[in-house]
C-alpha positions as CSV (number, residue, x, y, z in Angstrom):
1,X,-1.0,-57.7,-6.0
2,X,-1.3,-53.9,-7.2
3,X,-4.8,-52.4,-7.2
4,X,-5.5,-49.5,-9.5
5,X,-8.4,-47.9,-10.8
6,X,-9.8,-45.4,-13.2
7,X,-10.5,-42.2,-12.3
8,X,-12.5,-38.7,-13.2
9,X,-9.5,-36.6,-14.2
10,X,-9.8,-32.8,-14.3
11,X,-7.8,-31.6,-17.2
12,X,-7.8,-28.4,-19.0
13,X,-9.4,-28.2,-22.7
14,X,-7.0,-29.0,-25.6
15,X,-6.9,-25.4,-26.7
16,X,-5.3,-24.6,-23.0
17,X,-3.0,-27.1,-22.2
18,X,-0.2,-25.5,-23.2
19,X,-1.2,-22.5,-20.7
20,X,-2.0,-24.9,-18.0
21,X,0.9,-27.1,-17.9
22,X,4.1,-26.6,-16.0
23,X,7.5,-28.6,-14.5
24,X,6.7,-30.0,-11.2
25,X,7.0,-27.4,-7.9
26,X,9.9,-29.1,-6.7
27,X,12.3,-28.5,-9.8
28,X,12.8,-24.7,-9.7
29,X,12.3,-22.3,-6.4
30,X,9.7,-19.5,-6.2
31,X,11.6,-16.7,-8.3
32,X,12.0,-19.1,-11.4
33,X,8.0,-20.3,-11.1
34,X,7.3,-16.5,-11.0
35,X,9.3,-15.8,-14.1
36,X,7.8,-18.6,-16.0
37,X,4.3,-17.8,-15.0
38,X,4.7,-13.8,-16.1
39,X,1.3,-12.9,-18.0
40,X,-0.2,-16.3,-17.9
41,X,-2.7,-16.5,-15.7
42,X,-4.1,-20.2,-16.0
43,X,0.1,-21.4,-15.4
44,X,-0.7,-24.4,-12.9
45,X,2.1,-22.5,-10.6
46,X,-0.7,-20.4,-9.2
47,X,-1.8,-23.7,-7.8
48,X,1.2,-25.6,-7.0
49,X,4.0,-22.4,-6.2
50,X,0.8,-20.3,-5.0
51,X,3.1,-18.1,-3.4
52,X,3.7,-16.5,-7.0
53,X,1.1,-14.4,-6.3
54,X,2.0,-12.8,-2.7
55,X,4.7,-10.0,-2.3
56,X,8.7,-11.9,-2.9
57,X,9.5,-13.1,0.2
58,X,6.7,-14.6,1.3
59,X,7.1,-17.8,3.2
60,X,5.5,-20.6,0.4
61,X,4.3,-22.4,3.8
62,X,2.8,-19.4,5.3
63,X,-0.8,-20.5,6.0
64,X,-2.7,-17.7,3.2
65,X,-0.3,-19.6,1.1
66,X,-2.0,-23.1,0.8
67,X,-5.1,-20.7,1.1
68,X,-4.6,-19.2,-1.7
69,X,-3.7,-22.4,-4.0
70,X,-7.3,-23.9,-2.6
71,X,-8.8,-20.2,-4.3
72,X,-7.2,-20.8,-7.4
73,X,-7.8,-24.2,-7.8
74,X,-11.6,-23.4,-7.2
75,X,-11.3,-20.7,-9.9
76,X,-9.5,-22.7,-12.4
77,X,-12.6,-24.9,-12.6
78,X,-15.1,-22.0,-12.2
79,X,-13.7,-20.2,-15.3
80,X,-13.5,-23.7,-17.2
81,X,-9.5,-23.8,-17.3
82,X,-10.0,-27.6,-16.1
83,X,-12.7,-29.1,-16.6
84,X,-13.2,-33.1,-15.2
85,X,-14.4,-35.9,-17.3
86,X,-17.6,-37.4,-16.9
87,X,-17.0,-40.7,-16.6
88,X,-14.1,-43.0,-14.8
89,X,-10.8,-42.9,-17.4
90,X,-7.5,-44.2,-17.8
91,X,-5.1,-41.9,-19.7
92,X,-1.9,-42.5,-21.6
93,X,1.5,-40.2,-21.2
94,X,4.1,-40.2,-23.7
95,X,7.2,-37.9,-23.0
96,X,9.8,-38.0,-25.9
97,X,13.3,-37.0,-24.8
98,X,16.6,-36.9,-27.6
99,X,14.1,-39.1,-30.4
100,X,13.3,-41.5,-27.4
101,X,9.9,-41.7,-26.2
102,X,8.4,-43.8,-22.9
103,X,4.8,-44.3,-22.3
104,X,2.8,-44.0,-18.6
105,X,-0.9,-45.2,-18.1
106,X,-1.9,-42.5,-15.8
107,X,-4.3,-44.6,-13.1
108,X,-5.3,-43.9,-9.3
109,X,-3.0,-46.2,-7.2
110,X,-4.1,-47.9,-4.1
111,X,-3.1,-46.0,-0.6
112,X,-3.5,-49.5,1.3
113,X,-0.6,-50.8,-1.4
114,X,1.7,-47.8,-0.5
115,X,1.3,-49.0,3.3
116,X,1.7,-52.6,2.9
117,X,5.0,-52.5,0.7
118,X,3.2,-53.6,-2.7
119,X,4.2,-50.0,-4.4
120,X,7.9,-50.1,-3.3
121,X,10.4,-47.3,-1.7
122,X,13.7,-47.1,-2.4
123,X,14.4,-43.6,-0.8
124,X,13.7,-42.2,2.7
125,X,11.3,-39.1,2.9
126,X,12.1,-36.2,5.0
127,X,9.1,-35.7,7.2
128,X,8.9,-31.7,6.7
129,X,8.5,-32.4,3.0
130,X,6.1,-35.3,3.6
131,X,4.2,-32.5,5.5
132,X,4.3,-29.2,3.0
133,X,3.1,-31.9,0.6
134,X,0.5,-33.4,2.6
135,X,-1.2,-30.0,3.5
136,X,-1.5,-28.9,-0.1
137,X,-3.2,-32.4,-0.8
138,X,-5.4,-32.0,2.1
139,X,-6.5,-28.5,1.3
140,X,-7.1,-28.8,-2.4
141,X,-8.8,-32.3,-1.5
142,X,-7.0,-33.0,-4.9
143,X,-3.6,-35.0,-5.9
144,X,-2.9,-31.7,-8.2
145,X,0.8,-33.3,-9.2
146,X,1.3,-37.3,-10.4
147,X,3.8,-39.4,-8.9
148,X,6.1,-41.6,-11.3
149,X,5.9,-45.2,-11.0
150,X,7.4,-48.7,-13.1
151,X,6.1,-51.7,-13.3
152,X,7.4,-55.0,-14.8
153,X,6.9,-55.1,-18.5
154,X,4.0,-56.7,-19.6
155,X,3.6,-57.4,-23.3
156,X,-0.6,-57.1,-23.3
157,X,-0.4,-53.9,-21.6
158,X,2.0,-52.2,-24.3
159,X,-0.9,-53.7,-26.9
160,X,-3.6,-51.7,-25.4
161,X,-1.6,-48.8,-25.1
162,X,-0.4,-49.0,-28.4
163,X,-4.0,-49.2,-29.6
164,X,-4.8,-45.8,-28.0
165,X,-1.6,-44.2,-29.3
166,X,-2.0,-45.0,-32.9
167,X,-5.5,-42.6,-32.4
168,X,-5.0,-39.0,-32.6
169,X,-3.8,-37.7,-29.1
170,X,-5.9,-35.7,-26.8
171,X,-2.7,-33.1,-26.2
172,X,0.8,-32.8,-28.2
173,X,2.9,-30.3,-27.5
174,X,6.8,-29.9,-26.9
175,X,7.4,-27.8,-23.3
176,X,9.3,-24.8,-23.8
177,X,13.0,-24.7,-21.7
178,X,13.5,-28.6,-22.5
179,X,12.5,-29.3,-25.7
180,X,10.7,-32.4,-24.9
181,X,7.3,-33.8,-25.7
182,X,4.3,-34.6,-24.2
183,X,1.7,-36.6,-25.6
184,X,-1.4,-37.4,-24.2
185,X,-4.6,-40.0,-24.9
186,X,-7.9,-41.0,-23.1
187,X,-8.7,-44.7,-22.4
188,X,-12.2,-44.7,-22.5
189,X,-13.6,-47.7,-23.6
190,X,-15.1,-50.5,-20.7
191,X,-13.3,-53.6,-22.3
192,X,-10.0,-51.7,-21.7
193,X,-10.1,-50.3,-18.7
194,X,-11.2,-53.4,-17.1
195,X,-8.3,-55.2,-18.9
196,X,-5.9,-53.0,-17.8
197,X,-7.3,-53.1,-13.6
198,X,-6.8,-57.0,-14.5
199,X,-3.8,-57.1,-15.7
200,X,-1.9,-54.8,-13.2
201,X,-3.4,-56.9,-10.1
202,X,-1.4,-59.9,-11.9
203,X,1.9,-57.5,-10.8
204,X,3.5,-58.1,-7.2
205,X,4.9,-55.0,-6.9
206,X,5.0,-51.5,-8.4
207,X,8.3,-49.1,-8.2
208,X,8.2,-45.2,-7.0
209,X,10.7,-44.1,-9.4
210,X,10.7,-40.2,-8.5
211,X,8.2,-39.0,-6.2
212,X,8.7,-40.4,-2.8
213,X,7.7,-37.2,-0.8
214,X,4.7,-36.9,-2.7
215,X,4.0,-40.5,-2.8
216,X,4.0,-40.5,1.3
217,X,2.3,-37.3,1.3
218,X,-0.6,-38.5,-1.1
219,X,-0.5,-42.0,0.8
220,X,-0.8,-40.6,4.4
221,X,-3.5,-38.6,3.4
222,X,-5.6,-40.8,2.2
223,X,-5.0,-43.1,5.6
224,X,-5.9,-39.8,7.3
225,X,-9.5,-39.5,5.5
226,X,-10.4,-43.3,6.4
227,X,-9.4,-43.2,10.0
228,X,-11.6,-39.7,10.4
229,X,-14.5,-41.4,7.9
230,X,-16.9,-43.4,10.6
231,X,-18.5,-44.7,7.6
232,X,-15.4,-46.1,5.4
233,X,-15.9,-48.7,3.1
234,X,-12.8,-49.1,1.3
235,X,-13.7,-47.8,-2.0
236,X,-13.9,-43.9,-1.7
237,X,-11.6,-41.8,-3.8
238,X,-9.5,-40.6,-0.9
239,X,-8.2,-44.8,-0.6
240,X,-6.7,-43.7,-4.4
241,X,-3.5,-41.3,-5.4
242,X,-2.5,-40.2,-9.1
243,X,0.3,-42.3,-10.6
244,X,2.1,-42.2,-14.0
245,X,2.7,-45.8,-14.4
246,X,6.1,-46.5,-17.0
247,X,7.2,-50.0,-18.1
248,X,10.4,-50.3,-16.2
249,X,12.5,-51.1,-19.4
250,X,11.6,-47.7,-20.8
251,X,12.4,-45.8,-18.4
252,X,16.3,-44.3,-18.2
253,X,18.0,-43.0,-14.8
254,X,20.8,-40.3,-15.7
255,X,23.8,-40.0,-13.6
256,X,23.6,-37.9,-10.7
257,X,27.0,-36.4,-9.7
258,X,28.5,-34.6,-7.0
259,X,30.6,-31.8,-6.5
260,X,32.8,-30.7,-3.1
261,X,34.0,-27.0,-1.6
262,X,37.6,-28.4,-0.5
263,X,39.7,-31.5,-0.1
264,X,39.5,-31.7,3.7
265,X,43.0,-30.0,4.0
266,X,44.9,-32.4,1.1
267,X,46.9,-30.5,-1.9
268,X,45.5,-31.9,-4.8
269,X,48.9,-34.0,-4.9
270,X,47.7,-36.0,-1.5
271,X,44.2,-36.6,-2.6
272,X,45.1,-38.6,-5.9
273,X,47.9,-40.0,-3.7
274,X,45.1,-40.9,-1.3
275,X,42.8,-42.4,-4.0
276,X,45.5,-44.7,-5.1
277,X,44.5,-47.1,-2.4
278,X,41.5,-48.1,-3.5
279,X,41.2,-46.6,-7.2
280,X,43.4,-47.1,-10.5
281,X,43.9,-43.4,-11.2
282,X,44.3,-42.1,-14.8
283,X,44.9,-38.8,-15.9
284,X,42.6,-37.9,-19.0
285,X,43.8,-34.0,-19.5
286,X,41.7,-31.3,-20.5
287,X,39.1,-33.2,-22.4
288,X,36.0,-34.2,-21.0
289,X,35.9,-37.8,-19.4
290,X,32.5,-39.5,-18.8
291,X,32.6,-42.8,-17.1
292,X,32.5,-45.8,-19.3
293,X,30.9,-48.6,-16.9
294,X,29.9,-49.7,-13.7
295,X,32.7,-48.7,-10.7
296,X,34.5,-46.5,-13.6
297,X,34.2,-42.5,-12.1
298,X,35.1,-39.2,-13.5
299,X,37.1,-37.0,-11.2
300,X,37.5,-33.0,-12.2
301,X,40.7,-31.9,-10.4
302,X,42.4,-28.8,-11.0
303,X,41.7,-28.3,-14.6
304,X,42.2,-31.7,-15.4
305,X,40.3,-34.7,-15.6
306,X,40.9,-38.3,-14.2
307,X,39.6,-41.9,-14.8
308,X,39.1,-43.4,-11.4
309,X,38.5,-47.2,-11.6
310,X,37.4,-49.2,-8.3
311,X,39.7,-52.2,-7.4
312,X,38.5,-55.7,-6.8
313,X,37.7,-55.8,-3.5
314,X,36.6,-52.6,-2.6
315,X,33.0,-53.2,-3.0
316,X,31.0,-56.7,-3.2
317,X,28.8,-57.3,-6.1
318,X,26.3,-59.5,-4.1
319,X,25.2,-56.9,-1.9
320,X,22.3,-54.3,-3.7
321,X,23.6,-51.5,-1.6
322,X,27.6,-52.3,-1.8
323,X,27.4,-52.9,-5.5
324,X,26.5,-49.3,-6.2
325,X,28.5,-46.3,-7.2
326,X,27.6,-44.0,-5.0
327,X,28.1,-46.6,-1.9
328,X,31.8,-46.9,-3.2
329,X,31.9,-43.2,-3.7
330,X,30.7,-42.3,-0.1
331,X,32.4,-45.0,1.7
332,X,36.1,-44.5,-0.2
333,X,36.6,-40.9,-1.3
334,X,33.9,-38.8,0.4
335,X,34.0,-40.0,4.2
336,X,37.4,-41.6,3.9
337,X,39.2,-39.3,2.4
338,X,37.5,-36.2,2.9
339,X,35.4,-36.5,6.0
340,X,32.3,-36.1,4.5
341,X,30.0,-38.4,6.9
342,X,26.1,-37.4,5.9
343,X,25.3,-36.9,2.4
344,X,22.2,-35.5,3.6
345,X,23.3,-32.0,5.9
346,X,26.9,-32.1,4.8
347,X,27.3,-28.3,3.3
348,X,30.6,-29.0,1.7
349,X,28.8,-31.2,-0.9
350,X,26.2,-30.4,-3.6
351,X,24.9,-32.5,-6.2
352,X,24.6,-32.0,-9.8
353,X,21.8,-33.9,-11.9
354,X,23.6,-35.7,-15.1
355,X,20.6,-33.3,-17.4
356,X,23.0,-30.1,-16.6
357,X,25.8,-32.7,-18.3
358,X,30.0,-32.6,-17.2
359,X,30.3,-29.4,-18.2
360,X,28.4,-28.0,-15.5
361,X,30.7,-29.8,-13.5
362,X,33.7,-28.5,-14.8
363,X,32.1,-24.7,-14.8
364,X,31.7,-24.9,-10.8
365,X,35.2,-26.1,-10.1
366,X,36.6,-23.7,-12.5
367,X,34.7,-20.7,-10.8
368,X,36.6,-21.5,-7.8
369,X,33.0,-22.4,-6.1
370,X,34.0,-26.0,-5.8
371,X,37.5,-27.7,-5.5
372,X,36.4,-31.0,-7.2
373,X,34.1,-32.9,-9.1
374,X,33.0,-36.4,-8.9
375,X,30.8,-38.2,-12.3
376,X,29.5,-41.6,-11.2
377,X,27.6,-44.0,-13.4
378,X,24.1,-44.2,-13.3
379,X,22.5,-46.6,-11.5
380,X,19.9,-49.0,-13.7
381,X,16.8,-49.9,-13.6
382,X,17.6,-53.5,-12.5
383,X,19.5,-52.2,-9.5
384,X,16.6,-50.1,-8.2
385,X,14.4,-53.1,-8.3
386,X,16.5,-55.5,-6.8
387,X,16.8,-52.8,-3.9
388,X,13.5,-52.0,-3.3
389,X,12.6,-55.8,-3.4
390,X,15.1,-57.3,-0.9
391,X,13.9,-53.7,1.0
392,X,16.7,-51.7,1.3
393,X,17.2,-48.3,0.6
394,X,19.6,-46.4,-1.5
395,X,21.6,-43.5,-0.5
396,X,21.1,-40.4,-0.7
397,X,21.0,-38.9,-4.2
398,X,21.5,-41.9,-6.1
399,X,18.8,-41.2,-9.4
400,X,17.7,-38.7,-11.7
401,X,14.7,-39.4,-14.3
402,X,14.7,-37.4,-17.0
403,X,12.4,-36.2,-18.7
404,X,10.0,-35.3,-15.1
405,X,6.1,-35.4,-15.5
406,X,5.0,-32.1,-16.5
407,X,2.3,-31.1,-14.4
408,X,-1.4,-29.8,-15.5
409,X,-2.5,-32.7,-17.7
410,X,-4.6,-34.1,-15.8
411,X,-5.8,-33.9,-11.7
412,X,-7.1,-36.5,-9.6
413,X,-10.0,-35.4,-7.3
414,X,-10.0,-37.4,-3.9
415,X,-14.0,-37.2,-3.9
């Protein structure tokens, strides 16, 4: 059963937030952090991309690095840019993407659950990430960044949420670059909070959505502070991470799409000969083709576009993993066809996230940067739980969230 409680979050005053509050550190690179954060001072990228403020070039792991993020942080709170709450809170997110909005109950999540399979992976970590991750939790002694979890709906828990929505929020604001809104509420009052610790250790399981580097990096870190702590209870801050908890039917994955240097030595002729093995293969012209269901895929081939439909057979709808559209994908036209074995260090492949839509696509093959493009359906919801419950593990860049958490709202302290 989940455990969860409330925490003391450090936030920054309403007046701020705006300041404060940035993308995540792992959705842009250095240069663009550095741009964003030009004359703002309290931009949370001093803390999370500290290396904004060292000479370009600068290695972000280089030890005065992480130093340097530890200083901020310090000085963020000294000049009362984030300021923690005196008492033990829950806290309700709203993001609101193209009129649709989804709403998280921000709440510290148990370390123990992470290790014993009750908050569910369906991604491997890369342990050098694990590790940048884990030093900038260890240093700030802080989970400075949420991770982004579902649960099972659960009809009582949208009540009390909704109670706390229909109040004025604590923070409002639409981000500037996406356009999307973030809305944010305290729950503060006993009855709730209580309810709310009840009700989620009714759930079997919770679901890392996006996060998985930073959920094992805030996980082990916490396992690291009660194996050094001679005097460990159980209940100390550290056994807690920060988590953005989403009912699962809310939540939408995006298509995640890929795009390849050359056809492994095939005219464009041979490879939609090649694809006629396993694939019904349509020619769509000029115009745009997204794919219209499960097994359907767009292909971007030499300024035109193709419907590519899976034939019965080729994939088996009663296995989690063979059932997916990037198994199908990889198995039949990536390592088949164009010897592409590991998604993973592969350099001929790159992936696109479905947010930068087809067009992005069709930009990077027409540039002559890329000979083809490849639009797969996006996974659902459904599918990632049924993985992660009969513990497998998907492939490599198989989900994109959109809208991601924006960073700053609120900080969980791991004392």
């Amino acid at each position: 059963m989940a455990v969860i409680k409330p925490f003391k979050g450090v936030r920054p005053p309403k007046s701020m937030v705006e300041e404060v509050a940035s993308r995540p550190y792992d959705v842009l690179n250095s240069e663009e952090a550095r741009e964003e954060a030009k004359g703002n001072e309290k931009s949370l990228y001093h803390i999370i991309k500290p290396e904004i403020d060292f000479p370009v070039g600068t290695d972000e792991h280089d030890p005065a690095v992480y130093d340097k993020a530890v200083e901020n942080f310090k000085m963020f709170q000294e000049k009362g840019w984030l300021v923690q709450d005196d008492k033990e809170n829950y806290y309700v997110y709203a993001q609101t993407m193209n009129g649709k909005t989804q709403y998280g109950l921000v709440v510290g999540a148990y370390v123990p659950d992470y290790m014993n399979g009750v908050i569910k992976k369906h991604e491997l970590t890369r342990r050098d990430k694990e590790e940048d991750r884990m030093k900038h939790v260890r240093v700030n002694n802080a989970n400075i960044e949420p991770v982004f979890f579902a649960y099972p709906d659960n009809a009582e828990l949208d009540t009390i949420v909704a109670k706390y929505t229909s109040r004025t929020p604590e923070y409002d604001f639409i981000a500037p670059g996406d356009g999307f809104g973030h809305t944010f509420w305290v729950i503060d009052e006993k009855e709730d909070i209580d309810r709310i610790t009840a009700l989620f250790a009714d759930m079997p399981a919770l679901y890392i959505a996006d996060g998985h580097h930073r959920s094992a990096a805030a996980a082990l870190v916490g396992a690291e502070k009660a194996s050094q702590n001679p005097n460990h209870k159980g209940d100390e801050e550290y056994n807690y991470f920060m988590a953005v908890c989403f009912p699962a039917s809310q939540l939408t994955i995006i298509d995640y799409n890929r795009v390849v240097k050359d056809l492994n030595g095939l005219t464009a002729e041979q490879f939609l000969k090649a694809l006629d093995k396993d694939f019904i293969v349509e020619e769509k012209g000029e115009t745009i083709y997204k794919p219209s269901s499960l097994h359907n895929f767009s292909l971007y081939l030499a300024g035109k576009w193709y419907s590519l439909t899976a034939k019965p057979g080729t994939y088996d709808d009663n296995d989690p993993i063979g059932v997916l559209d990037v198994t199908i994908s990889s198995n039949l036209i990536l390592d088949e066809i164009l010897g592409i074995k590991d998604l993973r260090s592969d350099k001929r492949i790159d992936f696109v996230g479905g947010i930068r839509g087809l067009e992005e696509l069709k930009r990077r093959v027409d540039s002559g940067e890329m000979a083809m493009a490849l639009a797969l359906y996006p996974v659902s919801m459904k599918q990632l739980m049924d993985i992660a419950d009969t513990g497998n593990i998907m492939p490599p860049k198989t989900t994109w969230f959109e809208p991601k958490l924006r960073s700053g709202l609120v900080i969980h302290k791991l004392e």
